[in-house]
C-alpha positions in Angstrom: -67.6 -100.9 -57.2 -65.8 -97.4 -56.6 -61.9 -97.2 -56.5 -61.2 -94.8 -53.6 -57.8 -93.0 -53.9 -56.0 -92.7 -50.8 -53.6 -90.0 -49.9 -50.4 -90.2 -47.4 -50.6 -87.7 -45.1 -47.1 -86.1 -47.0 -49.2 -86.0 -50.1 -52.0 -83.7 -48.7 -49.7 -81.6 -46.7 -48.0 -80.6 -50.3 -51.4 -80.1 -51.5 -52.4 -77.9 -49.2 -49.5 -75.9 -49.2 -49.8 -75.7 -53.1 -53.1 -74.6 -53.1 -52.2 -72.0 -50.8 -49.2 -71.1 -52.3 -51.0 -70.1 -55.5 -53.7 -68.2 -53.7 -51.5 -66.2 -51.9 -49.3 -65.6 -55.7 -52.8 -65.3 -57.1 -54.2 -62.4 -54.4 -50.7 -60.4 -54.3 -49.8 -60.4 -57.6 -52.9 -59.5 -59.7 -53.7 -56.4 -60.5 -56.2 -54.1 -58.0 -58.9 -51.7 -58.6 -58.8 -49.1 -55.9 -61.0 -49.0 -53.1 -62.8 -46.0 -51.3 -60.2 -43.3 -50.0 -57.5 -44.9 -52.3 -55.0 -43.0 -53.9 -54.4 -43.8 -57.6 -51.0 -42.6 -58.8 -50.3 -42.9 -62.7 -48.7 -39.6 -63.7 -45.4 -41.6 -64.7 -46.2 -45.4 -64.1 -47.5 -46.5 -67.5 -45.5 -44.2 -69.1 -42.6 -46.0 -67.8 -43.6 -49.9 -68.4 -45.4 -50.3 -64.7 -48.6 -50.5 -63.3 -50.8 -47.7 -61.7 -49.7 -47.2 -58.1 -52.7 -48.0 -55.7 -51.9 -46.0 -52.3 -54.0 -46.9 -49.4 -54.1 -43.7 -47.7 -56.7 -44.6 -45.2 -54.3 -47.7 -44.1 -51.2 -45.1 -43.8 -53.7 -42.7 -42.1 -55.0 -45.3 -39.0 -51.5 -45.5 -38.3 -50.1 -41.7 -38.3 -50.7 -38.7 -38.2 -51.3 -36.8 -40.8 -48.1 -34.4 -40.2 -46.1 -37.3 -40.6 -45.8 -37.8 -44.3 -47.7 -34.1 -44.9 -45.0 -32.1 -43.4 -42.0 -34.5 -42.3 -41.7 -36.4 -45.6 -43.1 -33.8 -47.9 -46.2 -34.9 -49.3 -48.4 -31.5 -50.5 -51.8 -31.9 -49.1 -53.3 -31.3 -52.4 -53.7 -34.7 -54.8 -51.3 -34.5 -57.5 -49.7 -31.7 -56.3 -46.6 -34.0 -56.0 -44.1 -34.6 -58.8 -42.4 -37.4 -57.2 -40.0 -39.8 -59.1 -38.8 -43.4 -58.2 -35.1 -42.0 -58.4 -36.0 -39.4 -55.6 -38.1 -42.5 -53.8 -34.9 -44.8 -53.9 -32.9 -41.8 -52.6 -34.9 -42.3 -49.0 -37.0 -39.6 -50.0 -40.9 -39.8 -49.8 -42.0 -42.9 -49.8 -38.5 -44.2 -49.1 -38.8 -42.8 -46.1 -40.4 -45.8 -44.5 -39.8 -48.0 -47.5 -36.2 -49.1 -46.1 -36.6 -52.6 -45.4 -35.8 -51.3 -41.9 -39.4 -49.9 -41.0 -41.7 -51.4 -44.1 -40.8 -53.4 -47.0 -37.9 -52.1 -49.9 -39.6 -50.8 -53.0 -38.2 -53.3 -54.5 -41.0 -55.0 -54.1 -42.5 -53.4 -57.0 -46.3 -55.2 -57.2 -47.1 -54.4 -53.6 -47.3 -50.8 -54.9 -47.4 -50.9 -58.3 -50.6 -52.8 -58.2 -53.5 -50.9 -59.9 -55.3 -52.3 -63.0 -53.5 -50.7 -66.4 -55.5 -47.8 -67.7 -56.5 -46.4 -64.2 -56.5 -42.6 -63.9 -55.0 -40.5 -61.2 -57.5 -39.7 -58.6 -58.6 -40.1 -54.9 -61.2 -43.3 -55.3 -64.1 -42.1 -54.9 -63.9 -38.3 -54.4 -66.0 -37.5 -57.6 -68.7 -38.7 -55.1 -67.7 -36.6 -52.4 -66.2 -33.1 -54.2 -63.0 -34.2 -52.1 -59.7 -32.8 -53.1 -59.3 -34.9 -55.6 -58.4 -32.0 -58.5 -55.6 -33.1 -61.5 
């Protein structure tokens, strides 16, 4: 004879949201490798105890214009042309432009940016396949 378990409806609710719960901690806290068109950004990061940036510049680039963070916030157009700091970043500048909590998420969120896998080197993922302007 089998025992069957039965569960109150309470019971798999909290189960449910458990397992989804650690998913979601599981899939946003992990580190990333970068995916095509990604911008890795480690000049400082490691240096100073954090993770590799990860910076989806194709996800930024569906939305706006190029102009927008090129010439209004003051990103070069060159990769790693830009010595930026998280002191200038937590001044507004940059990144902390849009990084407000008013228009996207404060930095100090720290994983969703800091994200890449420890050892990763600056570059545009995947340039060395496409002699993009991915120069150091």
């Amino acid at each position: 004879m089998k025992n069957k378990t039965t569960h109150s409806p309470e019971s798999l609710v909290r189960r449910i949201i458990l397992s989804l719960s650690l998913v979601f901690f599981i899939s946003f806290s992990a580190p990333v490798v970068a995916e095509y068109g990604d911008v890795v950004i480690n000049k400082r990061a490691e240096k100073e105890g954090m993770r590799p940036v990860i910076f989806p510049h194709w996800f930024h680039r569906i939305r706006f214009r190029c102009k927008v963070c090129h010439n209004e916030l003051g990103f070069k157009m060159r990769a790693g042309g830009n010595d930026i700091t998280m002191g200038e970043i937590t001044e507004g500048k940059y990144c902390g432009m849009c990084h407000n909590g008013e228009i996207s998420w404060t930095i100090e969120n720290c994983d969703l940016c800091h994200s890449g896998l420890p050892g990763l080197k600056s570059a545009i993922h995947g340039s060395n396949e496409t002699s993009g302007p991915g120069r150091w």
